[in-house]
C-alpha distance (Angstrom), angle and dihedral (degrees) to the residues before:
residue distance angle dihedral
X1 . . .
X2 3.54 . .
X3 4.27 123.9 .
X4 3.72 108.8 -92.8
X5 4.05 89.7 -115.7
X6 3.81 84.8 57.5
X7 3.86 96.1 65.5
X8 3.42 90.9 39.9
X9 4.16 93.6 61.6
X10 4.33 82.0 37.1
X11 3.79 89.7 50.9
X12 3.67 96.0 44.1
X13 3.98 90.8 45.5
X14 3.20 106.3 51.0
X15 3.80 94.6 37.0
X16 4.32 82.9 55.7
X17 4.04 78.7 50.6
X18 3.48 108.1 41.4
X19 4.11 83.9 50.1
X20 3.73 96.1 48.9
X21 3.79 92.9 53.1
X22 3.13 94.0 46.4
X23 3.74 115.9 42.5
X24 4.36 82.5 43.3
X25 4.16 79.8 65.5
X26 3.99 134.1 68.9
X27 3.45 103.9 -81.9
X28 3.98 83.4 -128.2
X29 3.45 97.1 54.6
X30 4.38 116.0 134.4
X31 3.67 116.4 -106.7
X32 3.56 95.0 -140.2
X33 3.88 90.0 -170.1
X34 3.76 87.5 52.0
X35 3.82 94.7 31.4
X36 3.97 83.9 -175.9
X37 3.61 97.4 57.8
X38 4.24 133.3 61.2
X39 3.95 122.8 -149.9
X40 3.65 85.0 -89.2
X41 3.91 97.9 56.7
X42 3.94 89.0 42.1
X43 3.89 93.5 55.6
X44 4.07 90.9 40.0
X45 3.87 87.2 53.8
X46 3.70 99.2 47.4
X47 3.67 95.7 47.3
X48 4.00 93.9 40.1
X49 3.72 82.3 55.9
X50 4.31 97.2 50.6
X51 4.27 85.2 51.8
X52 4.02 87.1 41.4
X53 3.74 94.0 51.2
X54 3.87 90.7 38.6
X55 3.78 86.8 58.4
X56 3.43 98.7 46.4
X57 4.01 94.1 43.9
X58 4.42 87.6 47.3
X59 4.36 85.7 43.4
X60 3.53 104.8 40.5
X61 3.90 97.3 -135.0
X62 3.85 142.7 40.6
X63 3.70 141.3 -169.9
X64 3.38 117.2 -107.1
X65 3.98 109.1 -109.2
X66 3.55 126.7 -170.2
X67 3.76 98.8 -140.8
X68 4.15 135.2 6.3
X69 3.46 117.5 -126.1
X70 3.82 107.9 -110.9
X71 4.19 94.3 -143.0
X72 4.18 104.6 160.4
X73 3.24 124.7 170.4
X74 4.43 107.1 -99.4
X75 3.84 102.9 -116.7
X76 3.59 116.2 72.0
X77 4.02 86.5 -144.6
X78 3.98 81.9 74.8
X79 3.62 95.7 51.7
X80 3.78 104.5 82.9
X81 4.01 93.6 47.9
X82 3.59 87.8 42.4
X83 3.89 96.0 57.2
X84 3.56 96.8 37.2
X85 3.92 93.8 52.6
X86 4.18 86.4 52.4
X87 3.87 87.1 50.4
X88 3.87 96.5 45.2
X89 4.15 85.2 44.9
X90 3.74 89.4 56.9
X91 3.78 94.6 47.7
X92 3.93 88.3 44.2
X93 3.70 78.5 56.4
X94 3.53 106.5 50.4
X95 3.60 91.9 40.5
X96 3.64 100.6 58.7
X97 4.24 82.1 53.6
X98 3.76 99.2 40.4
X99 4.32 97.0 149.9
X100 4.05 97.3 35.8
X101 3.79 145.0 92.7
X102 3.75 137.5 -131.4
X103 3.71 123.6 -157.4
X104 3.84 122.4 -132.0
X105 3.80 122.1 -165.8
X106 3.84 95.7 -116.1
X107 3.79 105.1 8.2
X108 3.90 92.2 55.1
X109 4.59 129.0 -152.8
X110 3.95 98.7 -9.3
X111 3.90 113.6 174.3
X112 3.87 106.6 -119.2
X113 3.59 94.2 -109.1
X114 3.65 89.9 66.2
X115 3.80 93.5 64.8
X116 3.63 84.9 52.5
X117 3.52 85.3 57.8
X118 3.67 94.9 51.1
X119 3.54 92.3 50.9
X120 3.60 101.0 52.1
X121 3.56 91.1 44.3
X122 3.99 98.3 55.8
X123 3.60 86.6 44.3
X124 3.23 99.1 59.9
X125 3.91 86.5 48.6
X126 3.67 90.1 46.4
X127 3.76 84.4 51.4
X128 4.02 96.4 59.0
X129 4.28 80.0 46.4
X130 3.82 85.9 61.4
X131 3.46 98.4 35.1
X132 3.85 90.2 55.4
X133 3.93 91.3 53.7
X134 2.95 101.9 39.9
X135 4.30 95.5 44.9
X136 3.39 98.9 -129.4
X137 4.27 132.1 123.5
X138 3.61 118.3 -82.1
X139 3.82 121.0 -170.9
X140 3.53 130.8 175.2
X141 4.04 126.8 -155.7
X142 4.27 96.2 -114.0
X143 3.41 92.0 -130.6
X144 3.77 94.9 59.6
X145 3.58 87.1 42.9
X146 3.73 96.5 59.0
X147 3.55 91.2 42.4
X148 3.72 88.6 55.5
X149 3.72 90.1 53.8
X150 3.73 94.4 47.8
X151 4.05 92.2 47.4
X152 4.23 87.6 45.7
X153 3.54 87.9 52.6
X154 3.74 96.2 48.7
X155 3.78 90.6 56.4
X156 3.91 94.9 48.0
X157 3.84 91.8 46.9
X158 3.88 94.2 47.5
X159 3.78 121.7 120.8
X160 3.68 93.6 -119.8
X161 3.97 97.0 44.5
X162 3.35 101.1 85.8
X163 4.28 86.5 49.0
X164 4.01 80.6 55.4
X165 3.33 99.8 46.0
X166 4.13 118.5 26.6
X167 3.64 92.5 -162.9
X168 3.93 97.5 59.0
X169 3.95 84.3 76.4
X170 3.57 99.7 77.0
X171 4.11 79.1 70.5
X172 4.06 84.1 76.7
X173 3.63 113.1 117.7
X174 3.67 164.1 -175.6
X175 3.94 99.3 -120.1
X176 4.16 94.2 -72.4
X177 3.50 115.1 158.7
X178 3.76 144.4 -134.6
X179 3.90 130.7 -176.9
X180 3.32 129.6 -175.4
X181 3.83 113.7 -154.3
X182 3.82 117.4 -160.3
X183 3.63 114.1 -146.6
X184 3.83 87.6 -141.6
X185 3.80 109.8 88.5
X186 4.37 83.8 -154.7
X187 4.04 84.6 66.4
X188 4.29 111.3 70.2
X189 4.34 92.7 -149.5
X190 3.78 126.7 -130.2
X191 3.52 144.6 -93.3
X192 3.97 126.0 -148.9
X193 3.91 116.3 -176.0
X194 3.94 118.0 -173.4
X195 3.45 104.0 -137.5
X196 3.81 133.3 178.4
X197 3.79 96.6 -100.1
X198 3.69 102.3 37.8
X199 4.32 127.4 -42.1
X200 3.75 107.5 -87.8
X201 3.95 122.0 -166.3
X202 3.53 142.4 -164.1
X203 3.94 143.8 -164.3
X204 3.06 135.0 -122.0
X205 3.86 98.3 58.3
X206 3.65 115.7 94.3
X207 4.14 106.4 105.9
X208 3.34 97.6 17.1
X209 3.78 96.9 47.6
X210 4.03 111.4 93.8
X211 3.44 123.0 171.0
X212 3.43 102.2 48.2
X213 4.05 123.4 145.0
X214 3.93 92.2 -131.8
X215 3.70 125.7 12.9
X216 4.35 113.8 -171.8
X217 3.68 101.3 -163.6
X218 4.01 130.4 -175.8
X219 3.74 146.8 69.2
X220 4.26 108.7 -3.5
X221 3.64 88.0 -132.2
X222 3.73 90.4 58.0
X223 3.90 95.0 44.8
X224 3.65 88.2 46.2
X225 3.91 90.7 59.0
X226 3.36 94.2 44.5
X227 3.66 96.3 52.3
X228 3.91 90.3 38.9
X229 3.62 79.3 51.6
X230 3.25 96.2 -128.6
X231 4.25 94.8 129.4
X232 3.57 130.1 23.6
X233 3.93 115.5 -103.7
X234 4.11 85.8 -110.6
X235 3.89 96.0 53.4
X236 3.54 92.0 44.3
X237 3.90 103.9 107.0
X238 3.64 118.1 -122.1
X239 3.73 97.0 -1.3
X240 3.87 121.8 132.4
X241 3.88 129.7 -171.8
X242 3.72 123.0 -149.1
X243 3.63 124.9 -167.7
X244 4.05 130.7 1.3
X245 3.70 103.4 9.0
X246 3.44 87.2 -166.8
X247 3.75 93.7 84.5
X248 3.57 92.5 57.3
X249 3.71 99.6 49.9
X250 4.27 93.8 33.8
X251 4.57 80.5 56.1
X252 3.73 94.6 48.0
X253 3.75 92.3 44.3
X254 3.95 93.5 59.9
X255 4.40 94.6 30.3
X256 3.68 102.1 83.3
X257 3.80 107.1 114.6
């Protein structure tokens, strides 16, 4: 994990970014990331999300709910203040609990600092969605990015995640193996094994790791999209696959949560 002060600047970034794209777009615009979803739906989701989490962090507890209302206020002129007052409540929030927990139905006792994490994490994703719609840059700091990758991978790989999500247990295996290989010598790489129960990973092994049955290597921001899959392995600049491709495309064929 990140320092607290370092999801802070990341939420407060990419919330600035996420807006900006956004609110410089037809509010109508397609999401093709979230083909469901227009620039209006993305933006009402995020920021729904910074005053759910804010509640939840101030409460101590929430319902589960299967969807967040995406309510945003109709002028895209609104938008950035809008989003950046949900962000700053949450951090309000997590600040006034800095040393405590809050339970969640099916995640369990996270500290409050890890639901800042969460939220600065899927905003930066959520950024890259807008940026994509909208046609404009998106960048991402590469050590947010590879903590985003580690924290995605911790919720796919958790014991209750396949319970969550039914189609996460086609990533059950015999012992085949994935590793991601940042391009950044800073960032230490990844490890997923398919095991019989459930694929489990671990960090540290991207350069150093040989043997594996697939290796994705490039730029973190580019593995991150991929695996966020938010671009296709081949659009992905920079990025090269070694071994069974298979693995890469079977994983992102039974990832989307």
């Amino acid at each position: 994990m990140l320092e607290a002060g370092r999801y802070k600047e990341g939420l407060r970034e990419h919330a600035r970014g996420l807006a900006e794209a956004a609110s410089g777009s037809d509010p109508s615009t397609r999401v093709p990331t979230c083909p469901e979803w227009t620039l209006q739906d993305l933006v009402g989701h995020v920021g729904q999300g910074y005053l759910w989490a804010a509640d939840l962090v101030r409460t101590g507890g929430t319902d589960v709910i299967d969807g967040l209302p995406r309510t945003v206020p109709d002028s895209p002129a609104a938008w950035p203040a809008w989003l950046r007052d949900g962000a700053e409540q949450l951090i309000a929030a997590v600040e006034a609990k800095p040393d405590e927990t809050v339970d969640h139905p099916l995640l369990g006792a996270w500290p409050t600092v890890m639901w800042l994490r969460r939220m600065a994490n899927e905003t930066a994703v959520h950024h890259a969605d807008a940026a994509l719609a909208a046609g404009t840059p998106f960048t991402v700091a590469p050590g947010l990015a590879g903590d985003v990758i580690t924290e995605f991978l911790g919720l796919l790989t958790a014991p209750t995640a396949a319970a969550q999500k039914p189609e996460l247990a086609e990533l059950r295996g015999t012992g085949e193996t994935l590793r991601l290989r940042p391009a950044e010598p800073s960032l230490p790489g990844w490890l997923i094994t398919r095991m019989p129960d459930g694929p489990v990973f671990e960090e540290g092994a991207g350069e150093g790791a040989s043997g594996a049955d697939m290796t994705v290597a490039g730029p973190v921001q580019e593995l991150l999209l991929v695996f966020a899959r938010r671009l296709a392995p081949a659009d992905a600049a920079g990025l090269k696959v070694t071994g069974d491709a298979s693995l890469l495309d079977h994983w992102l064929a039974h990832t989307a949560v």
